[in-house]
C-alpha positions as CSV (number, residue, x, y, z in Angstrom):
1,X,0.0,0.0,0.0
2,X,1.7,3.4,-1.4
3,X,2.6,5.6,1.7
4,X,0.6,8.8,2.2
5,X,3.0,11.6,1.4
6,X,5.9,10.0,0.0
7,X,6.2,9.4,-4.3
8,X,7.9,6.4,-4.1
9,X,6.7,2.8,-3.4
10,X,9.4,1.2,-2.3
11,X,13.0,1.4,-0.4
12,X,14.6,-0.7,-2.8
13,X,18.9,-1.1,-2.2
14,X,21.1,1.1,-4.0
15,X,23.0,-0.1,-7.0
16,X,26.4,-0.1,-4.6
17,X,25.0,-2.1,-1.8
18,X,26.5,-5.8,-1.3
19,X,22.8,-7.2,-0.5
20,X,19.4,-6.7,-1.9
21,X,16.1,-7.5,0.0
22,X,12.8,-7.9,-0.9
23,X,9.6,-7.8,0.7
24,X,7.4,-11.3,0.7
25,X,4.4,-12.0,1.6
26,X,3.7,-14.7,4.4
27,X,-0.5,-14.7,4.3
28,X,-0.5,-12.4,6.7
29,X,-1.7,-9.2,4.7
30,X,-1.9,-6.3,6.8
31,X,-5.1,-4.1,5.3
32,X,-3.6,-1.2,7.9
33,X,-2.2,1.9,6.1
34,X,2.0,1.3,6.9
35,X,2.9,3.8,9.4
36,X,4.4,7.4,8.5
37,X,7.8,8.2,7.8
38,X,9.4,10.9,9.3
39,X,11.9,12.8,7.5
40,X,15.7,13.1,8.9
41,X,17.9,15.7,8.1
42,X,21.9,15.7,8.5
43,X,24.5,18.5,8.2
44,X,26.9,17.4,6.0
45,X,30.3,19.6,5.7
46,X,30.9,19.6,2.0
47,X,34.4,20.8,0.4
48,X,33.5,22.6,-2.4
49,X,30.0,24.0,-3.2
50,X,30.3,24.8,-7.2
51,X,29.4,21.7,-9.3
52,X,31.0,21.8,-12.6
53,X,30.1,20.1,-16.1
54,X,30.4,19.9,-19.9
55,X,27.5,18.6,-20.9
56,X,26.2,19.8,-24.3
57,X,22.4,19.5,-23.4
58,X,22.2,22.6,-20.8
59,X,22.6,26.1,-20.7
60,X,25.2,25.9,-17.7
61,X,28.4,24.7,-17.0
62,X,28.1,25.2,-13.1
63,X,25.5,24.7,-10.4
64,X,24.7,24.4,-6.8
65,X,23.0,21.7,-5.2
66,X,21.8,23.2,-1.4
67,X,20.7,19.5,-0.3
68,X,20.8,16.1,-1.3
69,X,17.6,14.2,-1.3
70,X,14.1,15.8,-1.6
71,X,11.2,16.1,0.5
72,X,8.7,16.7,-2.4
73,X,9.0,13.0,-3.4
74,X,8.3,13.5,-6.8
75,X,8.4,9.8,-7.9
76,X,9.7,10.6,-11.3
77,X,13.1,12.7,-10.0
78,X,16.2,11.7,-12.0
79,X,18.1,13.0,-9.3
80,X,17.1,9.8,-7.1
81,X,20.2,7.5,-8.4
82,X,22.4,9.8,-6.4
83,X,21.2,8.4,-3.6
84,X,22.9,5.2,-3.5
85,X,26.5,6.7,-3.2
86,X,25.4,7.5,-0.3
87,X,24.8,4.1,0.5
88,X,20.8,4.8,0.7
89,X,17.8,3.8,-1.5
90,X,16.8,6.1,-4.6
91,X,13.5,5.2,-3.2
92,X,12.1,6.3,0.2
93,X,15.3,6.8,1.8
94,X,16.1,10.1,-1.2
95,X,13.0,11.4,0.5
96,X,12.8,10.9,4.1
97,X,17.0,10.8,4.9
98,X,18.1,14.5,3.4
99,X,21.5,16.5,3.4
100,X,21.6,19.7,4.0
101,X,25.1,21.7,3.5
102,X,25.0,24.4,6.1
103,X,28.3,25.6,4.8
104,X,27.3,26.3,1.4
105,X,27.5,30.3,1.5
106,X,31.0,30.3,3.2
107,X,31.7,27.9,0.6
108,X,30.5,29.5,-2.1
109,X,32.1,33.0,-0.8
110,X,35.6,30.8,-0.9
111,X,35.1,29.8,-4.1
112,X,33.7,33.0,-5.7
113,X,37.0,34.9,-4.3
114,X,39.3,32.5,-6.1
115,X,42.0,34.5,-8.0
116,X,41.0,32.2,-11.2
117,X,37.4,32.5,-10.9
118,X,35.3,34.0,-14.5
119,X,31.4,34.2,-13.2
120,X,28.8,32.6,-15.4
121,X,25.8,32.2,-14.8
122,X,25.0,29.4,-11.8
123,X,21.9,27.2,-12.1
124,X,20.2,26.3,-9.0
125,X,17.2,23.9,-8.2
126,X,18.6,21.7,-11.6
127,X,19.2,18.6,-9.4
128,X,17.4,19.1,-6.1
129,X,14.6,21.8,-5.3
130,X,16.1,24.5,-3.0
131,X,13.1,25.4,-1.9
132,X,12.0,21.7,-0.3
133,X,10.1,22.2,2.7
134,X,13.3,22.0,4.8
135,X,14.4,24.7,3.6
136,X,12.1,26.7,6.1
137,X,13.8,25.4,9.1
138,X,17.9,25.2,7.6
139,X,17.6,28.7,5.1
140,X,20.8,27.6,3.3
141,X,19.2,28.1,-0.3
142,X,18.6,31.9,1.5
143,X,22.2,32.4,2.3
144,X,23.6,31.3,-0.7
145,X,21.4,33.7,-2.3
146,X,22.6,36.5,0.1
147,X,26.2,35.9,-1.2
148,X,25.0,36.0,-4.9
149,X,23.0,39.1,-4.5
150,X,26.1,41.0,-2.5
151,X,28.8,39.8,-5.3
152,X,26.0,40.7,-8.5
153,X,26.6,37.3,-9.6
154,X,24.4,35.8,-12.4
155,X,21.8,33.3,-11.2
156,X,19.0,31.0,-12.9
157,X,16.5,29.0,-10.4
158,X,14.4,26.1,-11.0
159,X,11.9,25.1,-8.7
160,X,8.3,23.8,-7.7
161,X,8.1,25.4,-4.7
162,X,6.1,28.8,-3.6
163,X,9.1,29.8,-1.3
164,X,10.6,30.9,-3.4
165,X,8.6,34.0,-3.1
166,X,9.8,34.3,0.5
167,X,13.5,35.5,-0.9
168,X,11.7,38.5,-3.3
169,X,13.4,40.8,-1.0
170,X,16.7,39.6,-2.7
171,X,15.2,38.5,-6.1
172,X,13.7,41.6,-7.1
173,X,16.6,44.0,-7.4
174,X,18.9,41.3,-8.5
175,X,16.4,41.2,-11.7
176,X,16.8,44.7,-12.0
177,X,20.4,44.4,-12.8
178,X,19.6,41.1,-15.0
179,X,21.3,38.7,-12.5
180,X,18.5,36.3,-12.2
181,X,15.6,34.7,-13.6
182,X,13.4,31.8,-12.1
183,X,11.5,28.4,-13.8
184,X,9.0,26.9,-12.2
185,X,8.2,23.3,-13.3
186,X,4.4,22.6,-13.6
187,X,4.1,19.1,-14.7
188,X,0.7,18.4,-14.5
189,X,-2.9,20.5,-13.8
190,X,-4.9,18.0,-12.5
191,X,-4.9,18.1,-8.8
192,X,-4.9,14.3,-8.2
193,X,-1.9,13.7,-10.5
194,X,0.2,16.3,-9.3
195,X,-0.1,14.6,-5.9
196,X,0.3,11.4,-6.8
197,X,3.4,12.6,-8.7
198,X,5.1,15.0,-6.3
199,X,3.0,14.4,-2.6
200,X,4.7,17.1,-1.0
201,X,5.1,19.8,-3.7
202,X,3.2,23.2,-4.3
203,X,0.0,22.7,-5.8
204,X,-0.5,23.5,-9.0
205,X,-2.3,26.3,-8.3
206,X,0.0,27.5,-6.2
207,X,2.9,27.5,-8.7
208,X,0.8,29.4,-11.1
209,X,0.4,31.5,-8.5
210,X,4.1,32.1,-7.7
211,X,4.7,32.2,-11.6
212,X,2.5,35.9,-11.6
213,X,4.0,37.2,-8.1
214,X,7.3,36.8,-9.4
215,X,6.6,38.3,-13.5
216,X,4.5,41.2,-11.0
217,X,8.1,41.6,-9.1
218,X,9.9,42.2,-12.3
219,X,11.8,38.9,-12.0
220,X,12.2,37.0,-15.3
221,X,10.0,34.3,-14.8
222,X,9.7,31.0,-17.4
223,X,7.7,27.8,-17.0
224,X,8.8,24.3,-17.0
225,X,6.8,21.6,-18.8
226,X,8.9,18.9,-17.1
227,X,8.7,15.9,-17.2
228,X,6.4,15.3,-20.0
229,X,5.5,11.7,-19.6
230,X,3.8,10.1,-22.3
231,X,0.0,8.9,-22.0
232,X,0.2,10.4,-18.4
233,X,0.6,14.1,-18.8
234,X,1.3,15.5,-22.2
235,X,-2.2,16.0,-23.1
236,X,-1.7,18.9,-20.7
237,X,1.4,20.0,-22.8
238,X,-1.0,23.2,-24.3
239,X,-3.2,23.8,-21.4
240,X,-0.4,23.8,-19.4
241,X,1.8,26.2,-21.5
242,X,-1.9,28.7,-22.0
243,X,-1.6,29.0,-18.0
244,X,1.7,29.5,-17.4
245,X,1.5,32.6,-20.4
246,X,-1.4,33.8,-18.9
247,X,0.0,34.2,-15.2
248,X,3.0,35.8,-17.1
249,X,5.8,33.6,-18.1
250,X,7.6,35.0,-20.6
251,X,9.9,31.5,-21.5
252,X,8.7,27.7,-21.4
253,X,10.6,24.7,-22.3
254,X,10.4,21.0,-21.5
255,X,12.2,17.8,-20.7
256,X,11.1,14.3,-21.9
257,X,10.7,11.9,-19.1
258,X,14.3,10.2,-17.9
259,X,14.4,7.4,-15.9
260,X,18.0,6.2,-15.3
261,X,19.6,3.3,-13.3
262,X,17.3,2.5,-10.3
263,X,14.5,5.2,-11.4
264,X,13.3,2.9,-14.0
265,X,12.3,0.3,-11.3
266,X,11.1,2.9,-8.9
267,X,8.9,4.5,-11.5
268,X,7.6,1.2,-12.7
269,X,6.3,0.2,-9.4
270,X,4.6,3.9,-8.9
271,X,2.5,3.2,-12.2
272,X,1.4,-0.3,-11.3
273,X,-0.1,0.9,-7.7
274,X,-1.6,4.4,-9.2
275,X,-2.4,3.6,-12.5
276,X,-2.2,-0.1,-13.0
277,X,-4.3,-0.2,-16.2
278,X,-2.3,2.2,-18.1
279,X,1.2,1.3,-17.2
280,X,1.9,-1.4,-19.9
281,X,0.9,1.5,-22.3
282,X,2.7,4.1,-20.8
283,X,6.4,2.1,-20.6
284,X,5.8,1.3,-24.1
285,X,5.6,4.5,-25.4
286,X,8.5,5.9,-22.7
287,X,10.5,2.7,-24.5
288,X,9.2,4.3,-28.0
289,X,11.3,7.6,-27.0
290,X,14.4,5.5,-26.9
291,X,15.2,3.8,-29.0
292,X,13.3,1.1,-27.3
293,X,15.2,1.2,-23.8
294,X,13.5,2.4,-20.7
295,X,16.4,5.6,-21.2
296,X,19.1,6.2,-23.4
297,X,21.9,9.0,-22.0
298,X,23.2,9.7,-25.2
299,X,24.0,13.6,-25.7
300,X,21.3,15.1,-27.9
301,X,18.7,12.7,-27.0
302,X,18.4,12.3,-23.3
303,X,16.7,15.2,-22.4
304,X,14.1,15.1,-25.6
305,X,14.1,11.6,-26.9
306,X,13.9,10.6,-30.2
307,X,11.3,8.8,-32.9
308,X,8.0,9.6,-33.8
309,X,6.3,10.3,-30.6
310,X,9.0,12.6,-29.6
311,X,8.9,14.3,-32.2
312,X,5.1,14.8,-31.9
313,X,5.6,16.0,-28.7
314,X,8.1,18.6,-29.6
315,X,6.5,20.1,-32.7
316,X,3.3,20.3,-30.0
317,X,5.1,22.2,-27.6
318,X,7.1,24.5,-30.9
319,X,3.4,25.7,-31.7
320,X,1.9,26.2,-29.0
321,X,5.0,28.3,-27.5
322,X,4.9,30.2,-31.0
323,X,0.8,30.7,-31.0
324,X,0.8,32.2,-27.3
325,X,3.8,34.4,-28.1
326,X,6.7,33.3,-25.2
327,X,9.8,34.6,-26.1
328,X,11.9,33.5,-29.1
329,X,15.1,34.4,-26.9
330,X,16.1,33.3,-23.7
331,X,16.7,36.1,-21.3
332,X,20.8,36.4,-21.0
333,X,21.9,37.5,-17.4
334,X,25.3,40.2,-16.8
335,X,28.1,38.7,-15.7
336,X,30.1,41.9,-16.1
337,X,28.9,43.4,-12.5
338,X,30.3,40.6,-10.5
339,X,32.6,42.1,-7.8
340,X,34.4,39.3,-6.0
341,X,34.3,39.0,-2.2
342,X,37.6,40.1,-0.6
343,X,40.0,37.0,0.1
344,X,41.1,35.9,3.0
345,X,45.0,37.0,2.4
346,X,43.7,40.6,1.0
347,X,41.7,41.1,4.3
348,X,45.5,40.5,6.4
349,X,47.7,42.3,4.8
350,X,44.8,45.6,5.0
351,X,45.2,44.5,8.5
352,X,48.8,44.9,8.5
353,X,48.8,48.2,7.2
């Protein structure tokens, strides 16, 4: 029986783990609702704070990643796998056991006053949402922010969450210089779905919501159509996109649905216990999208699939973007008013004098 608040089904091992164990059943169903999971969160000291990459299929070559795990659950997170090296399940463990990095800011204040360091643009949220309900409590997303905004460095921010509008304060001017934009991903309209999906996110509603207060504010503000997952929710693709323009996006884009290493099991077992009539269907045409696996990670295809029903799916979201008039461009952020903090060795020798 599917936990109440939690995405995923199971707690299945990670792919690192010596021994795998499975649940079997000894006559004795229990019809009783399992009891709750409470959520866990440890400090963890991290040594550097700046992710780097190369990946041709982004925007960004750096990001941040404020916590590990996620409290929103969403069963369909590709961030899950990332789990396991910390020798915890992809499934219920990525969102009941979370990391936070309370050092992130003096990190990222270390890092920024490097003698080597050229600012570009930072993505935030593209792994783990910043704004997860812990968050509240552990405000590291909010200090990280506070060093961005003091050095004018270039930010984008993805996430699902309403808090974000609790940072405005900082968001607001930092959009009047073009330092920062924000995506928020609204995967599905229909209230039942969306909770099924992602048990502890904003509603979707509530995202649209946050999508006006922040285009009101002046901040740069673009919708996510992510994931679209066939037969599920991309018959919302257009609705979706009307919405979003409406509340005052001004940019959209989408991702195809990924499900890599243990998220393809995880995701599996989600379908059978929410929507067991429709998951043969809905696999096949996930399997249609590439190249008949359950994922592909092949650069240029794993973030919009390929064959027919891919390309369907992206000439549907093309038009519609076109007919309700979202930008052509994306919104390019300054880099050119970063000032660095002052280094540790610049501070003594002022000192000294």
């Amino acid at each position: 029986m599917p936990r109440r608040g939690r995405g995923a089904q199971s707690n299945v091992g990670g792919r690192f783990e010596p021994l795998a164990y499975a649940p079997a059943d000894d006559g004795w169903a229990a019809e009783d609702e399992p009891p709750p999971l409470k959520t866990t969160v440890t400090l963890e000291r991290a040594k550097t704070i700046i992710t780097r990459n190369d990946s041709p299929d982004i925007s960004f070559d750096r990001s941040i990643n404020p916590y590990r795990g996620c409290e929103h659950g969403c069963v369909y997170c590709f961030a899950r796998p990332t789990h396991a090296y910390m020798g915890l399940s992809p499934g219920l463990d990525f969102e009941t056991r979370l990391f936070a990095k309370a050092d992130a800011a003096a990190l990222l204040e270390r890092e920024l006053a490097a003698k080597n360091y050229q600012p570009r643009t930072i993505a935030i949220g593209t792994n783990t949402d910043p704004y997860q309900p812990i968050e509240r409590e552990y405000r590291v997303m909010r200090q990280v922010l506070e060093v961005l905004a003091r050095t004018n460095h270039p930010v984008g921010i993805v996430t699902k969450s309403a808090l974000v509008l609790r940072d405005l304060d900082l968001l607001a001017p930092m959009a009047q210089k073009g330092l920062v934009k924000v995506a928020i991903s609204v995967t599905s309209l229909d209230p039942v779905l969306a909770r099924r999906m992602e048990p502890r996110a904003a509603t979707p509603e509530k995202r649209l919501a946050t999508l006006k207060a922040l285009a009101e504010a002046g901040v740069p503000a673009c919708v996510m159509v992510a994931p679209v997952i066939p037969a599920l929710n991309d018959p919302e693709i257009e609705t979706i996109l009307e919405r979003a323009r409406a509340a005052g996006a001004r940019e959209a884009g989408y991702v195809m649905l990924r499900l890599p290493l243990e998220l393809s099991d995880l995701f599996s077992e989600w379908l059978l216990a929410h929507y067991p009539s429709k998951a043969r269907h809905v696999l096949s045409l996930i399997r249609s999208t590439r190249d008949g696996k359950i994922y592909d990670s092949q650069f240029g295809k794993r973030m919009v699939g390929s064959g027919p029903y891919a390309w369907m799916v992206g000439r549907r979201f093309e038009a519609a973007v076109t007919k309700l008039g979202f930008a052509r461009t994306r919104v390019k952020l300054r880099h050119d008013l970063f000032t660095p903090p002052r280094r540790k060795d610049e501070q003594l020798q002022l000192e000294l004098l």
